[in-house]
C-alpha positions as CSV (number, residue, x, y, z in Angstrom):
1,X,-27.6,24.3,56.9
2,X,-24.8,23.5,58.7
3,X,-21.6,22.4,56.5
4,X,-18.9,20.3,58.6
5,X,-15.0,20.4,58.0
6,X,-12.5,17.5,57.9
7,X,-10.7,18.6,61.2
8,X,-7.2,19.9,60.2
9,X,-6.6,18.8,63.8
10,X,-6.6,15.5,62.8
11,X,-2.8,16.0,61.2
12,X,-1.3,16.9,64.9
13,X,-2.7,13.6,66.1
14,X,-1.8,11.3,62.7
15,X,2.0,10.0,63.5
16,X,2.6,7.6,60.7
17,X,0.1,7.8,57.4
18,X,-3.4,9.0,57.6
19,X,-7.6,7.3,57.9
20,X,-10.6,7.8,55.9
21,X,-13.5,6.1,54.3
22,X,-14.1,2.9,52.6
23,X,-16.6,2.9,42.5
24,X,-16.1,3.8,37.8
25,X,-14.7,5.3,35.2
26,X,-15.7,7.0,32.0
27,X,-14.0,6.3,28.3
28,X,-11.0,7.8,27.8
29,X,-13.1,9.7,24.7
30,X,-15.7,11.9,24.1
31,X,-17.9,11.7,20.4
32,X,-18.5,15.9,20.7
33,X,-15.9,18.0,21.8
34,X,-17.5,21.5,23.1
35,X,-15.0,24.3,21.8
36,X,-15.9,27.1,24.2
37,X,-14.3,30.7,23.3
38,X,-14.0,33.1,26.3
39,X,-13.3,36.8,25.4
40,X,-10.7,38.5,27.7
41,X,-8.4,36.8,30.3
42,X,-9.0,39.8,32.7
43,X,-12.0,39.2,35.6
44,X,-15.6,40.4,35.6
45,X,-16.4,42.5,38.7
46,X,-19.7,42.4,39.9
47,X,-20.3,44.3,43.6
48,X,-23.7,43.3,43.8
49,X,-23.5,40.1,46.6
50,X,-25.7,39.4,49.5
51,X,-22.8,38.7,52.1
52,X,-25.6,36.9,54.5
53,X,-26.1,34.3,52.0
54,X,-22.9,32.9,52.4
55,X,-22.4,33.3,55.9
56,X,-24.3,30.4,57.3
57,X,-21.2,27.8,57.6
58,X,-19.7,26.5,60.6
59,X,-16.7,25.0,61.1
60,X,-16.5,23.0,64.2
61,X,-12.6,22.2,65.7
62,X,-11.4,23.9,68.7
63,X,-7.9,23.8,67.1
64,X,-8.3,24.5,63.4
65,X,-7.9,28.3,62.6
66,X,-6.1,29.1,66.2
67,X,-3.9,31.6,65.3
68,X,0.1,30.1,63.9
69,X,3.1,30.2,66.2
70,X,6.8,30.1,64.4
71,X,8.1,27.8,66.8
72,X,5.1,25.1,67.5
73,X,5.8,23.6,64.1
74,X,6.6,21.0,61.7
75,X,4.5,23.0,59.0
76,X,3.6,21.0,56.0
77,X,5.4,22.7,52.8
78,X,2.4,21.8,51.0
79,X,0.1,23.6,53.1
80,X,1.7,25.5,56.0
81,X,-0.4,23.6,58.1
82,X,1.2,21.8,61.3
83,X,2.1,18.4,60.4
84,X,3.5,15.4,62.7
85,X,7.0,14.7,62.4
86,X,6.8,11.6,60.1
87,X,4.8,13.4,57.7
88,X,7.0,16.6,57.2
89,X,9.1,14.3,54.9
90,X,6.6,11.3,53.3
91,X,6.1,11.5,49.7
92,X,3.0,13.5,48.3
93,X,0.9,10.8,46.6
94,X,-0.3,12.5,42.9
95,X,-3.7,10.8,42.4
96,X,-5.7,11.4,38.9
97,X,-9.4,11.3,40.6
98,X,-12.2,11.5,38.1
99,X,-14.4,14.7,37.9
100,X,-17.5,13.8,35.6
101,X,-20.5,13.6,36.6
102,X,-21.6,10.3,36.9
103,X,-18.4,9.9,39.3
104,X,-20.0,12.3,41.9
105,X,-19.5,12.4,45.0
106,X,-15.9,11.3,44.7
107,X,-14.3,10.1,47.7
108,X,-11.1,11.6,49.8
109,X,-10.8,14.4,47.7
110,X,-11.9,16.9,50.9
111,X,-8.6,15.4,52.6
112,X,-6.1,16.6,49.9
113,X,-3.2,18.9,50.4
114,X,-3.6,20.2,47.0
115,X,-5.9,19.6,44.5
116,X,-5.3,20.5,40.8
117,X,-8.4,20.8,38.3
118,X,-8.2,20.9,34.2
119,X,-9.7,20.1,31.2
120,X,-9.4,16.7,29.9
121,X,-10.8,15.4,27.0
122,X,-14.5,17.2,25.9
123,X,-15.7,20.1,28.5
124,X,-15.1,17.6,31.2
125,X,-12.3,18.5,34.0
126,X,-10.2,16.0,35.9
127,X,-8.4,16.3,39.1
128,X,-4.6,15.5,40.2
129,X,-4.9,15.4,43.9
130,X,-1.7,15.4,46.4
131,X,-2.1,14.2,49.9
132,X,0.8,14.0,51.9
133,X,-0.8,15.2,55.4
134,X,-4.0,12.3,55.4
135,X,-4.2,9.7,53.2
136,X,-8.0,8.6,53.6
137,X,-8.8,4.8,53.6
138,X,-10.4,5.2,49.8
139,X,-10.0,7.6,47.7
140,X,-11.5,8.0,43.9
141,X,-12.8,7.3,41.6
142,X,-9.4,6.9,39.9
143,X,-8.7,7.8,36.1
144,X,-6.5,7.6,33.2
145,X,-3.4,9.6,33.2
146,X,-2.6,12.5,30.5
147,X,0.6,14.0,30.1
148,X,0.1,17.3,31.7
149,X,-0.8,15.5,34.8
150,X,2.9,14.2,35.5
151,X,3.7,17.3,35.5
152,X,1.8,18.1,38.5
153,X,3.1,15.5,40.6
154,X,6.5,16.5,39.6
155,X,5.7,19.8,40.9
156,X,6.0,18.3,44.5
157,X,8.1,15.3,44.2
158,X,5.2,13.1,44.0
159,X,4.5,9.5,43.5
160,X,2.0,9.4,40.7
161,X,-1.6,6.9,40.7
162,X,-3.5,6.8,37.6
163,X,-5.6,3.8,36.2
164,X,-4.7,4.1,32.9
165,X,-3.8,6.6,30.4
166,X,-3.6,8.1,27.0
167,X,-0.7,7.3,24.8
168,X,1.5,10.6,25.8
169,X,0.5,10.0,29.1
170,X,2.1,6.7,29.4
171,X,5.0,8.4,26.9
172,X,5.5,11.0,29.4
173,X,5.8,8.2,32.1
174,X,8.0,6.5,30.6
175,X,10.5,9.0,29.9
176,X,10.8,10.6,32.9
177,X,10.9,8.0,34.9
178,X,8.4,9.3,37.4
179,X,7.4,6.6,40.2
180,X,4.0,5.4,38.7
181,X,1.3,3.2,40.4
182,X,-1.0,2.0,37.7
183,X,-4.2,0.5,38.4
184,X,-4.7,-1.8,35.1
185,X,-1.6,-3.4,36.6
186,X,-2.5,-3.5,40.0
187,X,-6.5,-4.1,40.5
188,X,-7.5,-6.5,42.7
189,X,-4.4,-5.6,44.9
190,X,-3.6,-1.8,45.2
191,X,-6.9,-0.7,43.0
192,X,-10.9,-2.2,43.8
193,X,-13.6,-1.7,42.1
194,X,-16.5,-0.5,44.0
195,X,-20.0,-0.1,41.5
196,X,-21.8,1.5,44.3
197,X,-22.6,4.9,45.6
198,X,-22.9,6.2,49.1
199,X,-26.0,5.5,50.9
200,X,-26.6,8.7,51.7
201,X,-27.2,10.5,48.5
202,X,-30.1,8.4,48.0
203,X,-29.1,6.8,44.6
204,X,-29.6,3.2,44.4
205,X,-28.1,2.8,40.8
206,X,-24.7,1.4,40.0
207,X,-22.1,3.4,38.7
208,X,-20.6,2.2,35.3
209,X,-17.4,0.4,35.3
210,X,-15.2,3.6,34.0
211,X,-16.1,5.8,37.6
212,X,-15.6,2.1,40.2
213,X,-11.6,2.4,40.6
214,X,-10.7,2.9,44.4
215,X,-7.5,2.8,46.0
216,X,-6.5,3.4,49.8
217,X,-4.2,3.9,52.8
218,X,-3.6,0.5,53.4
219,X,-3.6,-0.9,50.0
220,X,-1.4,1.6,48.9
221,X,1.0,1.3,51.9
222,X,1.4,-2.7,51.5
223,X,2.1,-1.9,48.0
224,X,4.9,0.7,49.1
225,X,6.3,-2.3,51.6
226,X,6.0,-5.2,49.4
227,X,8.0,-3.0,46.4
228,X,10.5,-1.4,48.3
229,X,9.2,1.8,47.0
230,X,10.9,5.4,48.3
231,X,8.1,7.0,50.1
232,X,10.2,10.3,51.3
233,X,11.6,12.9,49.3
234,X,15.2,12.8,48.6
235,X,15.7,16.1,48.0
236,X,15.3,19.4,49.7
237,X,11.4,19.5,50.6
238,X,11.3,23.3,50.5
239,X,11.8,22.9,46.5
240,X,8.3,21.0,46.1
241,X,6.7,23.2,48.1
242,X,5.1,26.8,49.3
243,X,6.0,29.9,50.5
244,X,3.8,30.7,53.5
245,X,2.9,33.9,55.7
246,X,2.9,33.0,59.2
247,X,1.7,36.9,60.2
248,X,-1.7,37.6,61.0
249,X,-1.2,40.3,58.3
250,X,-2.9,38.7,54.9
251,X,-0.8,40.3,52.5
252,X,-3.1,40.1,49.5
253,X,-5.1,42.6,51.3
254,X,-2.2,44.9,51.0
255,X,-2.6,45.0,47.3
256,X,-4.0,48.0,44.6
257,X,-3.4,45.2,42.1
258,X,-6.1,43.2,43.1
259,X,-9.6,43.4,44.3
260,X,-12.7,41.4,46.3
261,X,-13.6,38.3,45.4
262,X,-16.2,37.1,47.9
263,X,-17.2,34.5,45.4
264,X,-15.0,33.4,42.3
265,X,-16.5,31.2,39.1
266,X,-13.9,29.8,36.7
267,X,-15.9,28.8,34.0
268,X,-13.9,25.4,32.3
269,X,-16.4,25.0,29.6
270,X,-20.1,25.3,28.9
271,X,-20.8,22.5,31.4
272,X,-17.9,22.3,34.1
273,X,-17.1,25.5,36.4
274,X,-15.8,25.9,40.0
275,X,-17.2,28.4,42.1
276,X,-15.6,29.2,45.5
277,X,-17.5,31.2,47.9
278,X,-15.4,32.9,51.1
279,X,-16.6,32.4,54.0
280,X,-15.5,35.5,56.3
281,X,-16.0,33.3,60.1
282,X,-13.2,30.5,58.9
283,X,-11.2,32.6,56.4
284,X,-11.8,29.6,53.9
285,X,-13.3,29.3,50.8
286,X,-15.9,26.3,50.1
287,X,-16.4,25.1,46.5
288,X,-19.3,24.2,44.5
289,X,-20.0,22.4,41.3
290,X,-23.1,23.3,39.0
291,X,-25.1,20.5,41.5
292,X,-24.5,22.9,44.8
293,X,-21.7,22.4,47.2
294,X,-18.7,19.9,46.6
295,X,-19.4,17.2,49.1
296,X,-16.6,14.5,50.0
297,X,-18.4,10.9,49.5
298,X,-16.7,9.8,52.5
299,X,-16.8,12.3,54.7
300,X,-20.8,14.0,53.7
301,X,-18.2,17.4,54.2
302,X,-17.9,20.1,51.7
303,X,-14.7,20.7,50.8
304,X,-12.9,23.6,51.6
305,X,-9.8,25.1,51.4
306,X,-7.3,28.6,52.0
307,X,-6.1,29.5,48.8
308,X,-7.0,29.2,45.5
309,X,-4.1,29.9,42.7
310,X,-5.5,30.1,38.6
311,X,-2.7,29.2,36.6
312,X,-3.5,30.3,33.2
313,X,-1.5,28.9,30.1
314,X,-2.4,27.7,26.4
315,X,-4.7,24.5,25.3
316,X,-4.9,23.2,22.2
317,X,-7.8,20.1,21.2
318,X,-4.9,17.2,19.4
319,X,-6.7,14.6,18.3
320,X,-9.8,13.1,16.9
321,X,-11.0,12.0,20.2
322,X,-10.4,15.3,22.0
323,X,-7.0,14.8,24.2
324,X,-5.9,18.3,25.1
325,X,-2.1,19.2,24.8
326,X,-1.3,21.7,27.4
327,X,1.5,24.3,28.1
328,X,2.8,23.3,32.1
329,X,6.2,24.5,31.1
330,X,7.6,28.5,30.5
331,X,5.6,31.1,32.6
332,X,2.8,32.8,32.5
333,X,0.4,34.7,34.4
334,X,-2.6,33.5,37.2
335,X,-4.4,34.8,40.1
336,X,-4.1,34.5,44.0
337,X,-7.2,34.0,45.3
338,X,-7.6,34.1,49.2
339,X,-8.6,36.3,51.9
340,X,-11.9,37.3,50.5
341,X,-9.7,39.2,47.6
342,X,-8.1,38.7,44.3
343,X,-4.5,39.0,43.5
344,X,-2.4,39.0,40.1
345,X,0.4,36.4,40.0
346,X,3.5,34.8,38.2
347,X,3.8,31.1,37.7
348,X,7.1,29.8,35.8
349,X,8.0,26.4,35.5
350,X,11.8,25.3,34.1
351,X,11.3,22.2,33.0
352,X,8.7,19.1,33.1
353,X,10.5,17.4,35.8
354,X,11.3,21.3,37.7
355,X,8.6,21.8,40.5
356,X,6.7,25.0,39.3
357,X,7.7,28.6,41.1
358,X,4.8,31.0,42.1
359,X,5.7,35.1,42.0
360,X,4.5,39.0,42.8
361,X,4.4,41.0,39.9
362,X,7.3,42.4,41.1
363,X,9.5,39.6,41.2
364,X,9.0,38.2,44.7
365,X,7.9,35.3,45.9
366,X,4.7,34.3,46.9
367,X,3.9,33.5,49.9
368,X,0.5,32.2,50.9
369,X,-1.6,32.2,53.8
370,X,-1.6,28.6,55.7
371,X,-4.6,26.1,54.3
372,X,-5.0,23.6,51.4
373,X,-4.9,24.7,48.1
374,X,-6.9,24.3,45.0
375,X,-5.0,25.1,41.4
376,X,-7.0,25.6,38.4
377,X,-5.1,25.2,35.6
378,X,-7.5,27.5,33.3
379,X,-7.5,28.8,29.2
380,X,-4.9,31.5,28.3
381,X,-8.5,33.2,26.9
382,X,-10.4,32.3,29.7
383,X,-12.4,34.8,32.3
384,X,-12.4,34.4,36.3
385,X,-15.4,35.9,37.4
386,X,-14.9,38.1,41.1
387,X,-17.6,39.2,43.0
């Protein structure tokens, strides 16, 4: 089986915004919430792995992984990828896309910079996504904002796109001031609804209305235009960004701390995990859902990306209906993953509106190996399972 990229070259030859591909949404509620209790925060280590299995995947660019030079930048501070000019300085675009299962495959989401996963309400996850290098031409399904999910896009400056949200989502919102795009305002213009799913998975059904929002490069543009809206950061970029290693040293590898992780499961809930499985030609790890791999609607491509970071903080169950509170501010503990090994890490975070700081354990900053990057914000009790 042969498993095709999005071409990272794609950025060195995109001047002004991106391209892409050319859809529904669940309630904002779930009757059962699933409680699941995990024992110990610390990984499972299991050795016994068939390498071969996973080492079938080709990535096809002649430019891709060519080795980083200092000088033949603009690198992307979100990725450390190289990025055109124009780019360097756009304004990420946070973008709630909707991760149940009847909104499979979603679309754009192999194209993000940085992709953030978490539990919303039930044992269902949902994903921020940040694009900054590519915005594709649709992108979704798009879903309701929650609280903790400003918080992501403040983490990078962000312009945030929801379709809706949950009373402290719209709370948080409002007090912050964040620039919002909503899509219960704006469908019809920014937002479409598209009921249908790609030809080639074979399903001829129609998604329900709660998984059809869409929105897109040019949609989203005009709406930037017509609203005189700031689409480059203001501030220093460096501050919503990464650290990066531009060596050919991985310096994980370096570690006692840490140890091989070939393949990595975070186990969300008793239905929803994320495995990521290293491939050792490309360096990158591709993901997979409890279905097999994570395939981009638009694109047929499973995604892929560098680094993986597991930020792991306290969730508590609210209300009635499920809606999670979660801690995004203070500091805690997490994991690097990358490399084919595992790493202990710091995250700390000043404020809601404060982009969020990634550490050693000794105190100094992180600094990541160039390639997109997948955060899953995971349970304080929670277990990562290496292998």
């Amino acid at each position: 089986m042969k498993i095709k990229l999005h071409g990272f070259g794609i950025l060195l030859l995109a001047c002004l915004f991106f391209v892409g591909c050319s859809s529904e949404e669940e309630p904002d509620w779930f009757e059962d919430e699933i409680t699941v209790e995990m024992s110990t925060p610390w990984p499972i280590i299991s050795n016994d792995i068939d390498i071969e299995l996973y080492s079938h995947r080709v990535i096809e660019s002649p430019i891709e992984f060519l080795p980083f030079i200092e000088e033949a930048g603009p690198f992307s501070r979100l990725t450390g990828l190289p990025i055109d000019d124009e780019g360097l300085y756009r304004r990420p675009l946070a973008m709630v896309i909707n991760n149940s299962t009847a909104a499979w495959p979603q679309s754009g989401i192999a194209s993000a910079d940085v992709v953030y996963e978490v539990l919303a309400e039930g044992d269902v996850t949902r994903l921020v996504a940040v694009f900054q290098s590519y915005i594709p031409e649709k992108i979704g399904p798009i879903r309701s904002a929650r609280d903790y999910f400003v918080d992501f896009a403040f983490n990078h400056g962000s312009i945030f796109i929801h379709h809706g949200g949950s009373p402290s989502g719209y709370a948080r919102i409002r007090s912050l001031h964040i620039t919002s795009i909503d899509g219960m305002a704006f469908e019809g213009s920014t937002f479409w609804r598209d009921r249908s799913f790609p030809e080639w998975t074979g399903n001829t059904g129609r998604r329900s209305l709660e998984h059809s929002s869409f929105t897109g490069r040019e949609q989203l543009l005009t709406h930037f235009y017509n609203r005189g809206t700031r689409w480059y950061w203001r501030a220093n970029p460096d501050e919503f960004g990464f650290d990066f290693n531009y060596s050919h040293v991985q310096t994980v590898l370096d570690s006692d701390a840490g140890g091989q992780a070939y393949i990595a499961t975070v186990q969300f809930s008793a239905a929803y995990f994320r495995r990521f499985i290293f491939d050792h030609e490309t360096g990158l790890y591709f993901l997979e859902n409890r279905h097999g791999p994570y395939l981009d609607a638009c694109t047929q491509e499973q995604v892929a990306v560098g680094n993986i970071l597991v930020q792991f903080t306290n969730k508590r169950v609210v209300d009635a209906i499920g809606r999670r509170d979660v801690d995004t501010v203070g500091s805690g503990r997490g994991y690097l993953i990358s490399g084919g090994r595992y790493q202990p890490v710091y995250w700390a975070k000043d404020s809601h509106e404060d982009p969020m700081r990634w550490y050693l354990p000794d105190g100094s900053s992180l600094r990541l190996q160039p390639g997109r990057i997948w955060i899953c914000v995971f349970q304080s009790n929670g277990n990562v399972v290496f292998e």
